[in-house]
N, C-alpha and C positions, 0 to 999 in steps of 0.2 A: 504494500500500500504506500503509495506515495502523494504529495501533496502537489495537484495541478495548477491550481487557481485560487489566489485569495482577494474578496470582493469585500469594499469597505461602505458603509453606510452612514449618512449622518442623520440623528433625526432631533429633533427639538424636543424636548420635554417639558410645558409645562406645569408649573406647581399649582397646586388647588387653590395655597393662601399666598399670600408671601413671609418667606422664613430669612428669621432675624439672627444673627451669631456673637457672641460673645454681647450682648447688654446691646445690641442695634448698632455696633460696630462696621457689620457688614450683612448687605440684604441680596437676597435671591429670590428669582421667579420662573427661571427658565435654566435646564439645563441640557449640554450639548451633549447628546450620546453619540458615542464611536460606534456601529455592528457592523462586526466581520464575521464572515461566511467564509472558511475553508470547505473548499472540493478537493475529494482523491481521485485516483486514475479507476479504483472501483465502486466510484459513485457513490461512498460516502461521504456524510456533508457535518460540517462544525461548527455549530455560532457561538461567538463571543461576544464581551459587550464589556466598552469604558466609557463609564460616567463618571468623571470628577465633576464634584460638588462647586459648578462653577467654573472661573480663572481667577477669583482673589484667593480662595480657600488654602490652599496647600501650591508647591511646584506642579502643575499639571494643570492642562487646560487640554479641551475636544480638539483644535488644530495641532499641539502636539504628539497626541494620540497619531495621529491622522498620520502628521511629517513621520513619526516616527516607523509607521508600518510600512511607510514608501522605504525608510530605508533600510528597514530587516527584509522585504519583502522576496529579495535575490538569495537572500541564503538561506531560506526556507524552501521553497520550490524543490523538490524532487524528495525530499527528507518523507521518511517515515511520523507521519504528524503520533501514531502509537509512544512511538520512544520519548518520552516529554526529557528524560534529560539530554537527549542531543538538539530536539531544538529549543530547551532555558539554554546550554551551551551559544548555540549559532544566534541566540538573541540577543547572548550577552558577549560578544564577541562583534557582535555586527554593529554595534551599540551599546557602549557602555554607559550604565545610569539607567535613567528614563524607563522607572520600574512601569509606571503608571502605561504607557505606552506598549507592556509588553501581560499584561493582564489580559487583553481579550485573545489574545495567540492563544495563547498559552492555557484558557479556558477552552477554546474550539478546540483544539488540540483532543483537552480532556473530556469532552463530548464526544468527537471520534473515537477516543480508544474504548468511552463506555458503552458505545452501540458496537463496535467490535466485538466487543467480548460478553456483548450481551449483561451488561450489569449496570445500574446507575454508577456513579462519578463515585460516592461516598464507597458503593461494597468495594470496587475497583480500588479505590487506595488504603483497604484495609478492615473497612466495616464500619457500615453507618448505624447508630440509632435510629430504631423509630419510634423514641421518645418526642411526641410533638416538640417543638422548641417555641417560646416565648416571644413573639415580636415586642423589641424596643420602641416606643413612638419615638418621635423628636421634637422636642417641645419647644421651634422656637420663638419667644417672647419675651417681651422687655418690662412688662408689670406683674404684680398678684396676681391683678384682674385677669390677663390676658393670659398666665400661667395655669389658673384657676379652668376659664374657658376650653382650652386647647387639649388637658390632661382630660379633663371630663367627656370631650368631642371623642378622645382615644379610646375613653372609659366604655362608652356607649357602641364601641367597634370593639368590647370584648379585651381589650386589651389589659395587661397585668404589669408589662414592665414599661418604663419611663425614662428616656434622656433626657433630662432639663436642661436647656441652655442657658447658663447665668454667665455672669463678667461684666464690668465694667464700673461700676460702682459696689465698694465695701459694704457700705450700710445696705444700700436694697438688695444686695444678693446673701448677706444675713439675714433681712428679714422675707425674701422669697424659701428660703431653704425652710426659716422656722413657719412659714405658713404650708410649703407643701409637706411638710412633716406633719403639722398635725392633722391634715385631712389623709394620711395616707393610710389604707387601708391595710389590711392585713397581711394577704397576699400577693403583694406589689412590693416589685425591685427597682427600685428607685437610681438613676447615675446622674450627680451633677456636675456638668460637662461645660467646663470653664472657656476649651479651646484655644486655650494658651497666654489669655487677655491680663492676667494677674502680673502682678510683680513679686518677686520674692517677698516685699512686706507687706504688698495686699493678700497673697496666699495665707502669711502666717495669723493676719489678722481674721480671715473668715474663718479656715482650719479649727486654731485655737476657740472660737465663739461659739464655733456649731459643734464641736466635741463632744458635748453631752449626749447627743443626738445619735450619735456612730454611723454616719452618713458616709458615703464615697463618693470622691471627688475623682475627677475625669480631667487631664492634660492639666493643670494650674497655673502652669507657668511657660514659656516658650520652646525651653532646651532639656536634654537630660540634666546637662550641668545645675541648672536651675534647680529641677524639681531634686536634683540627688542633696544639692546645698542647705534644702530644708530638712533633708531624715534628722531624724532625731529629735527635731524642735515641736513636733506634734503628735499626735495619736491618731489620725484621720488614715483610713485604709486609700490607697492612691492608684489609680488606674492610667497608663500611658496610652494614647490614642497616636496625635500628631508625629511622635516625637519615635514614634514604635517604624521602621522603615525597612531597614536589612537587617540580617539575621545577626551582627556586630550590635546592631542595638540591640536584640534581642538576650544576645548576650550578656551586654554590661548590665541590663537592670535586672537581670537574673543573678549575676554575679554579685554585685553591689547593693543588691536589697533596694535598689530606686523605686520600685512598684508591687503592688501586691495584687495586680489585675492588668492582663493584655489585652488591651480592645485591636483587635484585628481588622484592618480593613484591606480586604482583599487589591482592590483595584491599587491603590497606593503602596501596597510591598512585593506586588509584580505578579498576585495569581497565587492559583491554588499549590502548584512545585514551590515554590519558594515559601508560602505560608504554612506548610505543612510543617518545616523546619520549625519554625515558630511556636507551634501547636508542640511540639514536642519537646521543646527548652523548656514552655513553661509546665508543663507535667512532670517535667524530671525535677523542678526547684518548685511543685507546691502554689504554681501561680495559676488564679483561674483565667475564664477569658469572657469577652462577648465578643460575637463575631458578625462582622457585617460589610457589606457592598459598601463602596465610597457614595454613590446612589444612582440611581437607573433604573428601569424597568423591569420588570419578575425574573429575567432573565438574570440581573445582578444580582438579583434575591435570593436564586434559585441556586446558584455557585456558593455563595456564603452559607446557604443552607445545607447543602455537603460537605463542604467544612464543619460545619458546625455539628453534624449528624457524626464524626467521626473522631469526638471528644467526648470523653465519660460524661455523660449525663451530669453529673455531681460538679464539674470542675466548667460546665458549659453555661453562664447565667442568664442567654436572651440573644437573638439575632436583632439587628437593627433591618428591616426590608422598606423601600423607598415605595414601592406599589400604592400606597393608598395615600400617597401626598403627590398622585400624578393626575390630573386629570384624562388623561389619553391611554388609551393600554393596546401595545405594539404587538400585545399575542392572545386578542380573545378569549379573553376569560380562564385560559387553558396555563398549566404550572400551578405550583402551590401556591396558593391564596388565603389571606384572611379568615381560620376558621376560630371562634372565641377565643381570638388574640392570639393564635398562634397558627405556626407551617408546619406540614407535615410533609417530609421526603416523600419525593417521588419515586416509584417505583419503576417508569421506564428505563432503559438504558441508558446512559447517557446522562448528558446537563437533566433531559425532561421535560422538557419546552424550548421551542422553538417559535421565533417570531413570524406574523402576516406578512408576506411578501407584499402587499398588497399596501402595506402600513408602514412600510419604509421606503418606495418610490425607487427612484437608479439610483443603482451604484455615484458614488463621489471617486473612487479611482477600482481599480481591476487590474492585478498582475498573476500573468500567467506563463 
């Protein structure tokens, strides 16, 4: 089996509301998804799919996805798309960096090899749960009010686990944390997801306030260096998001005790081969995870959620899926969806969905 043709697609996505980051720092409404479609010489076919969250969010935007497939595209071609470590090799050889860029190969990839072998993505790399998993909302807002609103909008879609998005102001994101704490119910996993917006003495001052509470806190500050510069000085369990990238990070805050939670995002550390690494650093040092799409279409959902399917149940606390903050859905109804607030692995072979032809228009480039 070899790889004939890979065909790129761009499509808009937009968002139901508009979502605010770090305290209304930075706002989105629309985001640019990358779909590629690998073909083999025996007519089987791969879709992937990068959605960064945006082009302020993180290093990655939809045109560099794009440039960058144009330029792995030649050293793909003829390769066994089955063997995923010879093309992470030829991607990261063709193109060093630009993990975000090499996400949706590298999931079509793992599409093909799981309709080859006849198994969904998760049994193929080892064994998936089918423990439903937890969707995480994303909650983002800049008031009580609006915090209050948006959690209860998720509440009413079944949903149990919660990302807050606080930062920017000390006082109101102490007092956002002590109001969604006290309405929060029993069974709800709560993560408040800073984003990076703190400073080391705004970190220490919320940390330290909201302690009583035993809340976790998501990304705090901008660097590892940062968040490592605070251990000690607090009690608060700490979750790296942003800052989580190659498997070198992976390492040090395993090594160094910087975090005591991986939030994984697939699209931003290069795909399911390279996050797999990840997933098993933090099992060997005691770290849990959430695991999630940077955001996109069920299709990005649907990848985080065989990841996620292939972590002990106990050590797995909630997938984040972008699907119900889209207005448009690029694969009729069809992949895991929304059932009382969680996904349940698919059992076809493969990713498990695939997108309407119909709903993504021509190809934007096509190498063969």
């Amino acid at each position: 089996m070899k790889i004939s043709k890979i065909s790129v697609f761009q499509v808009d996505l937009p968002l139901e509301h508009p979502y605010w980051l770090s305290g209304g720092r930075l706002k989105f409404e629309i985001l640019d998804a990358s779909l590629v479609k690998i073909e083999t010489d025996d007519g089987v076919v791969g879709w992937g799919e990068g959605t960064p969250w945006g082009h302020t969010y993180v290093p990655a935007h939809g045109p560099g996805i794009r440039a960058g497939i144009a330029t792995m595209a030649p050293f793909l071609l003829g390769l066994d798309p089955r063997r995923l470590l010879d093309i992470e090799r030829a991607m990261d050889l063709a193109l060093p960096g630009h993990l975000y860029a090499k996400s949706p190969i590298d999931m079509a990839c793992w599409d093909i090899a799981g309709q080859a072998a006849g198994l969904p993505i998760a049994d193929l790399m080892g064994g998936g749960s089918r423990t439903a998993r937890p969707i995480a909302s994303s909650v983002g807002a800049k008031t009580i009010e609006d915090t209050r609103e948006v959690i209860d909008r998720y509440r009413q879609r079944g949903y149990i686990a919660h990302s807050v998005k606080i930062g920017g102001d000390v006082a109101r994101d102490i007092a956002r944390i002590r109001d969604v704490e006290a309405l929060r119910r029993p069974d709800e996993i709560i993560l408040y997801d800073v984003n990076r917006c703190w400073t080391r003495q705004q970190a220490l001052q919320v940390m330290n306030a909201v302690e009583d509470l035993h809340v976790t806190i998501e990304q705090p500050c901008e660097t590892l260096d940062d968040i490592a510069a605070l251990s000690g000085k607090h009690a608060t369990p700490v979750s790296v998001d942003e800052s989580l990238v190659t498997l070198q990070d992976a390492a040090r805050i395993a090594r160094d005790g910087v975090a005591e939670i991986f939030g994984i995002k697939l699209n931003r550390v290069g795909g399911l081969t390279k996050a797999a690494r990840m997933r098993d650093i933090a099992l060997a040092h005691g770290i849990d995870m959430f695991v999630m799409a940077t955001g996109g279409s069920v299709l990005a959902d649907t990848e985080a959620l065989h990841l996620a399917a292939t972590i002990p149940d106990a050590n797995c606390h909630a997938v984040w899926a972008c699907q119900d903050m889209l207005t448009i859905d690029i694969a009729g109804g069809r992949g895991p969806r929304n059932i009382n607030g969680h996904l349940h692995l698919p059992e076809a072979p493969g990713l498990g969905v695939h997108p309407d032809a119909d709903a993504l228009g021509t190809a934007v480039a096509v190498y063969q």
